[in-house]
C-alpha positions, 0 to 999 in steps of 0.5 A: 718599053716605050722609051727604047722604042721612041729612041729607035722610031726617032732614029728610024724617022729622022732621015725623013724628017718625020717625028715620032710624036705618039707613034711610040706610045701607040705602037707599045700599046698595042704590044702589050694587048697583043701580049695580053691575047697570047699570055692571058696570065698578063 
């Protein structure tokens, strides 16, 4: 998950020239305990 998500932000981010460093990482993780709050079975 955080693959595509680096691609996308990267994309997002590079006419700021900002990078995406662990912004990536950060924002899957909080997907996925979000997720995990919903769907409690995950």
């Amino acid at each position: 998950m955080t693959v595509p998500l680096m691609a996308s932000v990267s994309i997002w981010l590079l006419p700021f020239g900002l990078p995406a460093l662990t912004m990536p990482f950060a924002l899957s993780t909080w997907l996925i305990l979000g997720a995990m709050k919903v769907l409690p079975d995950l």
